[in-house]
Structure formats: structure tokens, C-alpha cells
PDB file as gemmi writes it, atoms N, CA and C in Angstrom:
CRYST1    1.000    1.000    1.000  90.00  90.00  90.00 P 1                      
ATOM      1  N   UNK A   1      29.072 -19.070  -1.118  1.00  0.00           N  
ATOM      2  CA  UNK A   1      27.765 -18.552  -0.761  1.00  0.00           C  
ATOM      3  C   UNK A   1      26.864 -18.551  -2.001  1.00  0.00           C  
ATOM      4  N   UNK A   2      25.610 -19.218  -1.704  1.00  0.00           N  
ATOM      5  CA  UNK A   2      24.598 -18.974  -2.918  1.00  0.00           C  
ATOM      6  C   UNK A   2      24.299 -17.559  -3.198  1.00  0.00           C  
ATOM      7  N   UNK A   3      23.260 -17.380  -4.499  1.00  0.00           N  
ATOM      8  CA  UNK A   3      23.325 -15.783  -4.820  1.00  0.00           C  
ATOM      9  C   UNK A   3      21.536 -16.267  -4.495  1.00  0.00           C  
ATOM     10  N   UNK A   4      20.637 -15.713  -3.654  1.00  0.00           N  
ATOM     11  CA  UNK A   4      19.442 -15.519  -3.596  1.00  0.00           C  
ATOM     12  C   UNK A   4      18.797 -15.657  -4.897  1.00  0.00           C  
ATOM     13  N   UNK A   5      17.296 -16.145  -4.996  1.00  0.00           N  
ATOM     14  CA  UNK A   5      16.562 -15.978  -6.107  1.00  0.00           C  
ATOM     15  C   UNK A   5      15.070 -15.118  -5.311  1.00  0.00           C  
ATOM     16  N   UNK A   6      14.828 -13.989  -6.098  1.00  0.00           N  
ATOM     17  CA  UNK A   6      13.500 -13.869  -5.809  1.00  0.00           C  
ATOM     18  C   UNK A   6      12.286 -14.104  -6.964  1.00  0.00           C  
ATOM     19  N   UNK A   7      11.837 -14.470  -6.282  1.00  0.00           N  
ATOM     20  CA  UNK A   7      10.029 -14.966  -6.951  1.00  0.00           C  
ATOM     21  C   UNK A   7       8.946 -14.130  -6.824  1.00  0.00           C  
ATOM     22  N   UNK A   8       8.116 -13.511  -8.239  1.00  0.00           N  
ATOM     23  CA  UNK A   8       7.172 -12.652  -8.057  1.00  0.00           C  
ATOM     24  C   UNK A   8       6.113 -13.104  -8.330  1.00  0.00           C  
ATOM     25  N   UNK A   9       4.756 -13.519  -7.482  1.00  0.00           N  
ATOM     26  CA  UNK A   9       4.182 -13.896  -7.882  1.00  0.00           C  
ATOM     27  C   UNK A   9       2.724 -13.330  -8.218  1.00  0.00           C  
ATOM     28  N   UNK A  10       2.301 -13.000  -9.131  1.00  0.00           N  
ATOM     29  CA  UNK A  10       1.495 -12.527  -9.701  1.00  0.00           C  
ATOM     30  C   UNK A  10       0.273 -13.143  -9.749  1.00  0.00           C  
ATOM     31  N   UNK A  11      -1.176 -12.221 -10.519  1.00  0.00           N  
ATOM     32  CA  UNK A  11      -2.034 -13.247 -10.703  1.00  0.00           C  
ATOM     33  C   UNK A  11      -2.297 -12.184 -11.970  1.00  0.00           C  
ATOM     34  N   UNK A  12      -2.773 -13.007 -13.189  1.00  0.00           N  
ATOM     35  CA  UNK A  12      -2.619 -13.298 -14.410  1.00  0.00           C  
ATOM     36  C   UNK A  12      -4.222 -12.751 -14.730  1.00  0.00           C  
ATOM     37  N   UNK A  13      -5.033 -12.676 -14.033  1.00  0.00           N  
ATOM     38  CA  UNK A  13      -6.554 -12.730 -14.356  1.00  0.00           C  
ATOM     39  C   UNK A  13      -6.483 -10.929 -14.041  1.00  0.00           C  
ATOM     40  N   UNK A  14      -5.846 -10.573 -13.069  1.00  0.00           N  
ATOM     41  CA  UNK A  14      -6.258  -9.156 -12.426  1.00  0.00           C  
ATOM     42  C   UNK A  14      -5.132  -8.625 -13.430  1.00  0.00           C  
ATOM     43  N   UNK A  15      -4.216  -9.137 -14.334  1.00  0.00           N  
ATOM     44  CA  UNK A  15      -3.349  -8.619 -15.004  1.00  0.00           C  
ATOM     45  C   UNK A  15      -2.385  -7.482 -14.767  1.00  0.00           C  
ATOM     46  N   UNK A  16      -1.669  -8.358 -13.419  1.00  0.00           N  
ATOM     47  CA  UNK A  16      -0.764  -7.716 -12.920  1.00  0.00           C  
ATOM     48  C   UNK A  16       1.068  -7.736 -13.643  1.00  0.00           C  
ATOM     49  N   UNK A  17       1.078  -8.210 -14.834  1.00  0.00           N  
ATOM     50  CA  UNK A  17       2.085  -8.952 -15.420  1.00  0.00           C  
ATOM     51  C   UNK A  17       3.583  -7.464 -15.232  1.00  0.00           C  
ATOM     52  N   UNK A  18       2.589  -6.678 -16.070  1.00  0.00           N  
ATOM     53  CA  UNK A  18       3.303  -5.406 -16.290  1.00  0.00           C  
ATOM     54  C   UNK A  18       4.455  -4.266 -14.601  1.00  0.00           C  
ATOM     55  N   UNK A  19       3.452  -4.791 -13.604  1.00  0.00           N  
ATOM     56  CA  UNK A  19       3.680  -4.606 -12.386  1.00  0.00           C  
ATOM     57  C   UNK A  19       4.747  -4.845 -11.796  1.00  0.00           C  
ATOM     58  N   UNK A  20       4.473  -6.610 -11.318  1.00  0.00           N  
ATOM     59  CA  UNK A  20       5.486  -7.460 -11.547  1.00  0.00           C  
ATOM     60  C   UNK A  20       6.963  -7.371 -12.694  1.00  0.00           C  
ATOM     61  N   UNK A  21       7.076  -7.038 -13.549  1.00  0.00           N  
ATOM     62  CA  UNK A  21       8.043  -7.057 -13.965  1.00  0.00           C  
ATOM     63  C   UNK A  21       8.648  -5.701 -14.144  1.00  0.00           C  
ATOM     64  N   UNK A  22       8.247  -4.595 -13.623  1.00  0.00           N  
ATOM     65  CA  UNK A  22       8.845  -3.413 -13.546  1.00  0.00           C  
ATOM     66  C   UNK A  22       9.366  -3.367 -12.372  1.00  0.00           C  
ATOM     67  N   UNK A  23       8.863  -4.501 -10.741  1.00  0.00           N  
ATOM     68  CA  UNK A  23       9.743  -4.274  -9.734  1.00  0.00           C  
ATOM     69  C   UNK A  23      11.040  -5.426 -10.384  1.00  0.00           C  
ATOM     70  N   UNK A  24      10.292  -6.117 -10.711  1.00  0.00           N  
ATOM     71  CA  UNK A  24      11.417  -6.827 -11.142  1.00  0.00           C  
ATOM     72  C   UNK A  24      12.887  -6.430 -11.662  1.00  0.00           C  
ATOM     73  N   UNK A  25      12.724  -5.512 -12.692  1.00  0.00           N  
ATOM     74  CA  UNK A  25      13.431  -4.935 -13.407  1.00  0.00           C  
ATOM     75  C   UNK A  25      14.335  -3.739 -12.480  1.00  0.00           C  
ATOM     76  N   UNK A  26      13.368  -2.991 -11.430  1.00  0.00           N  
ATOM     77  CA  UNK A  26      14.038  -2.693 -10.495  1.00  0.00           C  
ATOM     78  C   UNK A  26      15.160  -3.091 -10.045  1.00  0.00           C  
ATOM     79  N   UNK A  27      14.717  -4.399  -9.221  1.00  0.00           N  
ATOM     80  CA  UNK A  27      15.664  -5.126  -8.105  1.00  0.00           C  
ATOM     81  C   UNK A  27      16.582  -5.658  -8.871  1.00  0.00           C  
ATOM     82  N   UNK A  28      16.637  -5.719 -10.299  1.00  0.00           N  
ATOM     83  CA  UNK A  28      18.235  -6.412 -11.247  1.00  0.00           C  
ATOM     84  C   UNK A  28      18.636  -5.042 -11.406  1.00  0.00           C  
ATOM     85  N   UNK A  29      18.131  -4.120 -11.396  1.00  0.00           N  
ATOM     86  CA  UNK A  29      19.173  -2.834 -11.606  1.00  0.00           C  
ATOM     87  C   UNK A  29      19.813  -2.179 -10.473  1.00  0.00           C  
ATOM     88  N   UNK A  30      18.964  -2.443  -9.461  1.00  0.00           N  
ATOM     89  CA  UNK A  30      20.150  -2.551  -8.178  1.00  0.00           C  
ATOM     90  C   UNK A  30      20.667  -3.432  -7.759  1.00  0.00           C  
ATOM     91  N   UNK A  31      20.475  -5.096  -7.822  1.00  0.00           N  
ATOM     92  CA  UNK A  31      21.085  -5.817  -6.803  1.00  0.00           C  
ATOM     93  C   UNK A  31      21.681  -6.989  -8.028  1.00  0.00           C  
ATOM     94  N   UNK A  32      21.939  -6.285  -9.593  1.00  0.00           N  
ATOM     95  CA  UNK A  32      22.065  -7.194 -11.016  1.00  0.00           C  
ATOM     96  C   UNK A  32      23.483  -8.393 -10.325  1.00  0.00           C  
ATOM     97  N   UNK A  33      24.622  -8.014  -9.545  1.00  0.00           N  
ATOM     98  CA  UNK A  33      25.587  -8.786  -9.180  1.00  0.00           C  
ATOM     99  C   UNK A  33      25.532  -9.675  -8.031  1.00  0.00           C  
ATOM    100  N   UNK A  34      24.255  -9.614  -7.209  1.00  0.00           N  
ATOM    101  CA  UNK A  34      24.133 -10.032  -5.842  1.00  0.00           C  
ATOM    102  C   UNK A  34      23.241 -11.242  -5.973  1.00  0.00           C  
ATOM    103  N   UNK A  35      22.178 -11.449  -6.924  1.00  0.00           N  
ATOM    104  CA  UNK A  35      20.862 -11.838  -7.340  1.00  0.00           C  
ATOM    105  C   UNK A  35      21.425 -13.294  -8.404  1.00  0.00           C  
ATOM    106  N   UNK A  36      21.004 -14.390  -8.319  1.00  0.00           N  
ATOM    107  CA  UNK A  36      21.078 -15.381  -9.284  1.00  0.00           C  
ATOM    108  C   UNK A  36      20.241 -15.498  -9.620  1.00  0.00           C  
ATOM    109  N   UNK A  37      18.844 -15.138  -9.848  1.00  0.00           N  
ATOM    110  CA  UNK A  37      17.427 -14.941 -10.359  1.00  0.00           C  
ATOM    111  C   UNK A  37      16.522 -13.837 -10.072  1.00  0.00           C  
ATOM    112  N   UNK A  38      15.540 -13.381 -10.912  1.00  0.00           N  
ATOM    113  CA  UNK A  38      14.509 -12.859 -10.386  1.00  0.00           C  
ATOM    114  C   UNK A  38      13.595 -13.326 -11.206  1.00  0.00           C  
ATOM    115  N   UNK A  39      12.580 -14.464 -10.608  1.00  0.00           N  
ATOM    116  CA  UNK A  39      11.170 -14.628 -11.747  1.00  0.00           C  
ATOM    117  C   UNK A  39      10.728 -14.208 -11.439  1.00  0.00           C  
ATOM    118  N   UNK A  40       9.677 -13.959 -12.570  1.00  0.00           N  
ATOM    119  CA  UNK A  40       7.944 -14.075 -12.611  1.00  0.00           C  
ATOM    120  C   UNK A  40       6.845 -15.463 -12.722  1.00  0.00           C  
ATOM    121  N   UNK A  41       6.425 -15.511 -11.847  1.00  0.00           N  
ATOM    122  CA  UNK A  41       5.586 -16.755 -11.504  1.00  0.00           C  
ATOM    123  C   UNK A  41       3.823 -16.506 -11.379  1.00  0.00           C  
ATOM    124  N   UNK A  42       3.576 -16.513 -12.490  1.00  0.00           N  
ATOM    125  CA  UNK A  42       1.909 -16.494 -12.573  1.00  0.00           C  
ATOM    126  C   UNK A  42       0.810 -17.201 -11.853  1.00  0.00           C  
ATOM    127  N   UNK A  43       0.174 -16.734 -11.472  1.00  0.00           N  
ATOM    128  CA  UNK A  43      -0.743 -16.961 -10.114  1.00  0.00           C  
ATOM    129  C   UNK A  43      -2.504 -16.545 -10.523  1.00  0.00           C  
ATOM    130  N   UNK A  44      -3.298 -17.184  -9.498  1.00  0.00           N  
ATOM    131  CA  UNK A  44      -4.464 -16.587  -9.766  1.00  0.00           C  
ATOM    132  C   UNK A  44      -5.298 -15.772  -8.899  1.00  0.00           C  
ATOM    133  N   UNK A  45      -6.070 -16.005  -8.399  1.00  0.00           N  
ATOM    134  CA  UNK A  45      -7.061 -15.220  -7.008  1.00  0.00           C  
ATOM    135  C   UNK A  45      -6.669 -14.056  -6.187  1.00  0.00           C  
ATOM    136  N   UNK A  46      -5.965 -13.268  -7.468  1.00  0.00           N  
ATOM    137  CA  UNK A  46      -5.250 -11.825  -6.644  1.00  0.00           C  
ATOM    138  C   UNK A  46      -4.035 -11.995  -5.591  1.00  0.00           C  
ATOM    139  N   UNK A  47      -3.496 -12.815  -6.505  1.00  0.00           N  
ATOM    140  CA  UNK A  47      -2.007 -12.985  -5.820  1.00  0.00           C  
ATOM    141  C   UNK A  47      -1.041 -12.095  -5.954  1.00  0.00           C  
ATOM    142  N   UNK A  48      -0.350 -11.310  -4.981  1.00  0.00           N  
ATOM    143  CA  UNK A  48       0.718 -10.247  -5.072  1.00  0.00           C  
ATOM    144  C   UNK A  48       1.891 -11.020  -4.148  1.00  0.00           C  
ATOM    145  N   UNK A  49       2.787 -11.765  -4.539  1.00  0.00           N  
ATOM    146  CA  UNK A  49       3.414 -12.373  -3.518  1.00  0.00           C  
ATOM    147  C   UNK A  49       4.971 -12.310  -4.088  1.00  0.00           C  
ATOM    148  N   UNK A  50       5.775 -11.736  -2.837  1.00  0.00           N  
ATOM    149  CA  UNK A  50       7.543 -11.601  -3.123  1.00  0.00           C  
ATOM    150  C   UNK A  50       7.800 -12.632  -2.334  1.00  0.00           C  
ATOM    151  N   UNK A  51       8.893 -13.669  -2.545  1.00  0.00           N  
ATOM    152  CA  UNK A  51       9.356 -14.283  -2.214  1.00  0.00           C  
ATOM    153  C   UNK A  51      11.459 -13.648  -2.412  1.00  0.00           C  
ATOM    154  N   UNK A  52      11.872 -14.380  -1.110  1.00  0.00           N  
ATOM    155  CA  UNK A  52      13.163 -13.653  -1.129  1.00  0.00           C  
ATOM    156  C   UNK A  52      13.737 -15.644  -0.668  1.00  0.00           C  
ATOM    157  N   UNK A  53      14.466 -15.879  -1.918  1.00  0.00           N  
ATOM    158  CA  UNK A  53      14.622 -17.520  -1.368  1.00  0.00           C  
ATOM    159  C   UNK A  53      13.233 -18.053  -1.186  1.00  0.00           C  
ATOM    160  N   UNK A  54      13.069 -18.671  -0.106  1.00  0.00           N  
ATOM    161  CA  UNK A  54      11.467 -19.172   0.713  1.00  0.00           C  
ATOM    162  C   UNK A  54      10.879 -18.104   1.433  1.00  0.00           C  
ATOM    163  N   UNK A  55      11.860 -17.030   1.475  1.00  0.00           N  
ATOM    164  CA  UNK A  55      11.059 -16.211   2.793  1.00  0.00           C  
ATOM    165  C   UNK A  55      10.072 -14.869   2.204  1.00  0.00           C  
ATOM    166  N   UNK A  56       8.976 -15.168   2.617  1.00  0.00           N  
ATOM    167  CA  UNK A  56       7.938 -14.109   1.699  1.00  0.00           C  
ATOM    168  C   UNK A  56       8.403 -12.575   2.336  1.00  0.00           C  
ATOM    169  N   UNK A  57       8.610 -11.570   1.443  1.00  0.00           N  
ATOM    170  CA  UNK A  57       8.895 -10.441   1.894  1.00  0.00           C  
ATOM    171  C   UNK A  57       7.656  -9.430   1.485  1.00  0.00           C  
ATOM    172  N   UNK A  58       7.093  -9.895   0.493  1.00  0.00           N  
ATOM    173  CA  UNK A  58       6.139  -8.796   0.609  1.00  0.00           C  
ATOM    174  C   UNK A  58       4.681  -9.504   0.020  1.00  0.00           C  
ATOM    175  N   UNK A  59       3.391  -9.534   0.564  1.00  0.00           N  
ATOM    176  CA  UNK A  59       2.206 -10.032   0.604  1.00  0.00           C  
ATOM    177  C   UNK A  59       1.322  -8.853   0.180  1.00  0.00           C  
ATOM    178  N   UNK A  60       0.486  -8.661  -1.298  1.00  0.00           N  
ATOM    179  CA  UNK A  60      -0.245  -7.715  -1.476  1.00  0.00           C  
ATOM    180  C   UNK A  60      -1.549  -7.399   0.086  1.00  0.00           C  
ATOM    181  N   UNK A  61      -2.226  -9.047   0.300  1.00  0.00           N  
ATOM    182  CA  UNK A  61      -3.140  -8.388   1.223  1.00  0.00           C  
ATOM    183  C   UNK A  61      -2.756  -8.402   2.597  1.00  0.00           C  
ATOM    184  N   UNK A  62      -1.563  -8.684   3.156  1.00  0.00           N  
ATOM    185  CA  UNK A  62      -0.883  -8.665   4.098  1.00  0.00           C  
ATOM    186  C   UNK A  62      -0.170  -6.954   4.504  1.00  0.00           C  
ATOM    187  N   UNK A  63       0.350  -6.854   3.086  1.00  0.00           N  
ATOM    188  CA  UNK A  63       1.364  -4.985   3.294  1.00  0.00           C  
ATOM    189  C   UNK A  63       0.073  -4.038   2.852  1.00  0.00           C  
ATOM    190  N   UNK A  64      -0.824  -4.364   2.857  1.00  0.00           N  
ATOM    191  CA  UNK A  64      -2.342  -3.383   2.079  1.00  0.00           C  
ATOM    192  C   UNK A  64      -1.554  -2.865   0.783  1.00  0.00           C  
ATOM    193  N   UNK A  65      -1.313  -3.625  -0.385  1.00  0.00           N  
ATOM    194  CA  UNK A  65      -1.326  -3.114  -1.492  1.00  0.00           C  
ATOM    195  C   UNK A  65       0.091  -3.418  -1.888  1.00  0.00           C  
ATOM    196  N   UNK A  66       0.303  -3.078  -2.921  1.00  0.00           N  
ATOM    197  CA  UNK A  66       1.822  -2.862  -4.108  1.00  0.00           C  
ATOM    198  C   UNK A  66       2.851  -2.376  -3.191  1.00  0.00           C  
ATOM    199  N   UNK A  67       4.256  -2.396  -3.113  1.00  0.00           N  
ATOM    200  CA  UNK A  67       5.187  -2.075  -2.805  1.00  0.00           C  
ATOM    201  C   UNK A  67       5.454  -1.000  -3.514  1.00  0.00           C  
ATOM    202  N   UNK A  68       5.822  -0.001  -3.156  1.00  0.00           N  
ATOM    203  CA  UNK A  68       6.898   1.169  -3.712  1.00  0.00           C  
ATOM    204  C   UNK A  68       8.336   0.195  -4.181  1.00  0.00           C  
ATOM    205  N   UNK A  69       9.174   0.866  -4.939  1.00  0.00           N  
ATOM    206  CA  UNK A  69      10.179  -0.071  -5.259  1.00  0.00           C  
ATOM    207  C   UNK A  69      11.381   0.081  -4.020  1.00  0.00           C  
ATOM    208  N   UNK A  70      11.355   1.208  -3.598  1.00  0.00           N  
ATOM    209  CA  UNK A  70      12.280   1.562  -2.908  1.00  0.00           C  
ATOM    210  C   UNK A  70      12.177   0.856  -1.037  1.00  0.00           C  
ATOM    211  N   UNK A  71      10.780   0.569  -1.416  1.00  0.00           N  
ATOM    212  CA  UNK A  71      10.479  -0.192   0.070  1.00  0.00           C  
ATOM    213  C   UNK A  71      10.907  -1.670  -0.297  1.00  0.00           C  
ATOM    214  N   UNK A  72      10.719  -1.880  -1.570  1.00  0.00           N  
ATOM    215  CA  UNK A  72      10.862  -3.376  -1.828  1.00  0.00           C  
ATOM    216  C   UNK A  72      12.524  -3.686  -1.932  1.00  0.00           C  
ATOM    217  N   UNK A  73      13.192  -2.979  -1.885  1.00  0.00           N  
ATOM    218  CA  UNK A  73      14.653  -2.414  -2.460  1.00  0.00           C  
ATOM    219  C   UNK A  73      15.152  -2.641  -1.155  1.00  0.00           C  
ATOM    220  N   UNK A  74      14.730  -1.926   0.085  1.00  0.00           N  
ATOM    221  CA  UNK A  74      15.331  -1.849   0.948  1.00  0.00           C  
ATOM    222  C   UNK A  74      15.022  -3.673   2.102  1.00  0.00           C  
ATOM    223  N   UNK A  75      13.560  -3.921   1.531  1.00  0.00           N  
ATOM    224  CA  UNK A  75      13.431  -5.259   2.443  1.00  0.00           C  
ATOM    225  C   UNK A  75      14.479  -6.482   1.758  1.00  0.00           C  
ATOM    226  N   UNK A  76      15.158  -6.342   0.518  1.00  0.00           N  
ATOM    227  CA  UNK A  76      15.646  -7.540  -0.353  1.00  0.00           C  
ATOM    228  C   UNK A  76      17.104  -6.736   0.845  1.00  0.00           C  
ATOM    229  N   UNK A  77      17.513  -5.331   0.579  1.00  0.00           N  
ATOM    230  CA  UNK A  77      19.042  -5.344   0.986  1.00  0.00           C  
ATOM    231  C   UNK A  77      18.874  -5.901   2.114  1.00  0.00           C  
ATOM    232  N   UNK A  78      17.824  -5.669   3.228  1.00  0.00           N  
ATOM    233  CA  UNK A  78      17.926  -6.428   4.819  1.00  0.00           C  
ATOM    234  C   UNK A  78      18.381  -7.769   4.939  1.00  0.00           C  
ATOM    235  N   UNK A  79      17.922  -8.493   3.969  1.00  0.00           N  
ATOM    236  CA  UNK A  79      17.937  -9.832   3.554  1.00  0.00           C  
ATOM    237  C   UNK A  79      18.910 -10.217   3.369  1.00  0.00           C  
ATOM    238  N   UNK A  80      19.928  -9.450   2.512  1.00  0.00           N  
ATOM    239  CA  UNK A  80      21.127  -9.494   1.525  1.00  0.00           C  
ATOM    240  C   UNK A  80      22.178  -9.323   1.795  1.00  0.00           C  
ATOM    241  N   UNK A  81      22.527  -7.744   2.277  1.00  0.00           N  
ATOM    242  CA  UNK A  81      23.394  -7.162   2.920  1.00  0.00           C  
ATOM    243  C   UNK A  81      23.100  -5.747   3.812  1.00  0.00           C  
ATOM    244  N   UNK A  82      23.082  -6.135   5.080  1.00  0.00           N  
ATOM    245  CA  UNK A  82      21.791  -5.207   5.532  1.00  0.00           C  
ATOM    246  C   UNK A  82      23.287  -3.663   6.001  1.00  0.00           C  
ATOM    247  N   UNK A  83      24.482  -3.850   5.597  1.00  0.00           N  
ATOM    248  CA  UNK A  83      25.424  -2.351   5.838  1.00  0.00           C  
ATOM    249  C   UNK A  83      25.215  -2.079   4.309  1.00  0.00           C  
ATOM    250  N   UNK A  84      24.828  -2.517   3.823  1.00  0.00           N  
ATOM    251  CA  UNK A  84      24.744  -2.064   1.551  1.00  0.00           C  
ATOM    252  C   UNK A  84      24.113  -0.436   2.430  1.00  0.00           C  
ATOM    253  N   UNK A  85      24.732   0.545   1.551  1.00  0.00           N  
ATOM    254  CA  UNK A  85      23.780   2.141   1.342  1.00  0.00           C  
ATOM    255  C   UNK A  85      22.763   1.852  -0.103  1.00  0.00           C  
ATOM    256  N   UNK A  86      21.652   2.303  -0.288  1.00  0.00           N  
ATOM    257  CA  UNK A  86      21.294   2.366  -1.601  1.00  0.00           C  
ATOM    258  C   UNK A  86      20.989   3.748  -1.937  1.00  0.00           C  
ATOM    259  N   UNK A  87      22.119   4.673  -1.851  1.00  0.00           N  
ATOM    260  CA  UNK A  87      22.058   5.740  -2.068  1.00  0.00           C  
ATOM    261  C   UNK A  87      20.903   7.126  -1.572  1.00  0.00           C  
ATOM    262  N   UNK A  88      20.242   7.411  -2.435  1.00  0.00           N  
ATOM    263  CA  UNK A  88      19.100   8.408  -2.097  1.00  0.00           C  
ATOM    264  C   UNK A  88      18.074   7.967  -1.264  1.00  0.00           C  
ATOM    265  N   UNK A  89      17.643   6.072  -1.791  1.00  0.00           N  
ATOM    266  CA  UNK A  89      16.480   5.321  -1.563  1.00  0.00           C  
ATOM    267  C   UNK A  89      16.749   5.395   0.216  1.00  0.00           C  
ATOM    268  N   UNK A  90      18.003   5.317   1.332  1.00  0.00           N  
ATOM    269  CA  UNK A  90      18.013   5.193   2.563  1.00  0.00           C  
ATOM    270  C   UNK A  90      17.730   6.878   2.913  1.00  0.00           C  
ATOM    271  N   UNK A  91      17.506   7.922   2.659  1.00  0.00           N  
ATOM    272  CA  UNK A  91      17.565   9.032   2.522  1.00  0.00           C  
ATOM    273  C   UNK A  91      16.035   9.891   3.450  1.00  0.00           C  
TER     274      UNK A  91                                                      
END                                                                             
């Protein structure tokens, strides 16, 4: 079985860099053994875009805004391993 890659894609002008890489940093501290990547992929025209493999999981003007991590946490486990507990975050 492949290990998923997710893709964050950012936009660079609205200087979302810092954003992006704190969910980032998130989703390797919960899912660091499950995950064969997590980039950051720089973008322009107010791009907020998660990619899970090909499949977009989270769209800034689509979800109205930023993900909580724990929402973003729980759409990657659906994806992943949808019996995973993530402790407090299913709570």
C-alpha cells in the first residue's frame, strides 16, 4: 500500500506561508508514520488549497476560511483510516 502525500497550497502574495506550515506540522505530528509527504506548494490569487493524494479536502473559499487543525486532522483520518481514534480531537 502507498503512504498518501498531502499538498498545501498556499498563495505567497497574501503570505500565507506561516499558516500552511503549522497545519502542516500538525498533520506529521499526528499521522508522522502513515504520511509519505506533506508539501508546501506556493500559489497565487488567494489560494488555500489541501490536497489529500488528488483529492482536494479542504478549499479556503469553498469551507469559508482556514481549517481548525483538528477539523483538518479528522478529514485526512477519513481518508486514511477512518476506525483511527485521535484521542481528545474525536471528543
Amino acid at each position: 500500500m502507498h503512504k498518501p502525500k498531502i499538498t498545501v497550497h498556499y498563495c505567497v502574495l497574501c503570505q500565507w506561508l506561516l499558516r500552511s506550515a503549522w497545519l502542516a506540522q500538525e498533520l506529521l505530528s499526528t499521522f508522522s508514520d502513515d504520511l509519505a509527504e506533506v508539501a508546501l506548494a506556493p500559489s497565487t490569487k488567494g489560494t488555500f488549497k489541501i490536497y489529500y493524494n488528488e483529492t482536494l479536502i479542504w478549499c479556503r473559499e469553498q469551507d469559508n476560511g482556514f481549517p481548525e487543525a483538528k477539523i483538518l486532522k479528522r478529514r485526512v483520518r477519513d481518508l486514511l483510516d477512518p476506525n483511527r481514534m485521535l484521542g481528545h480531537i474525536d471528543k
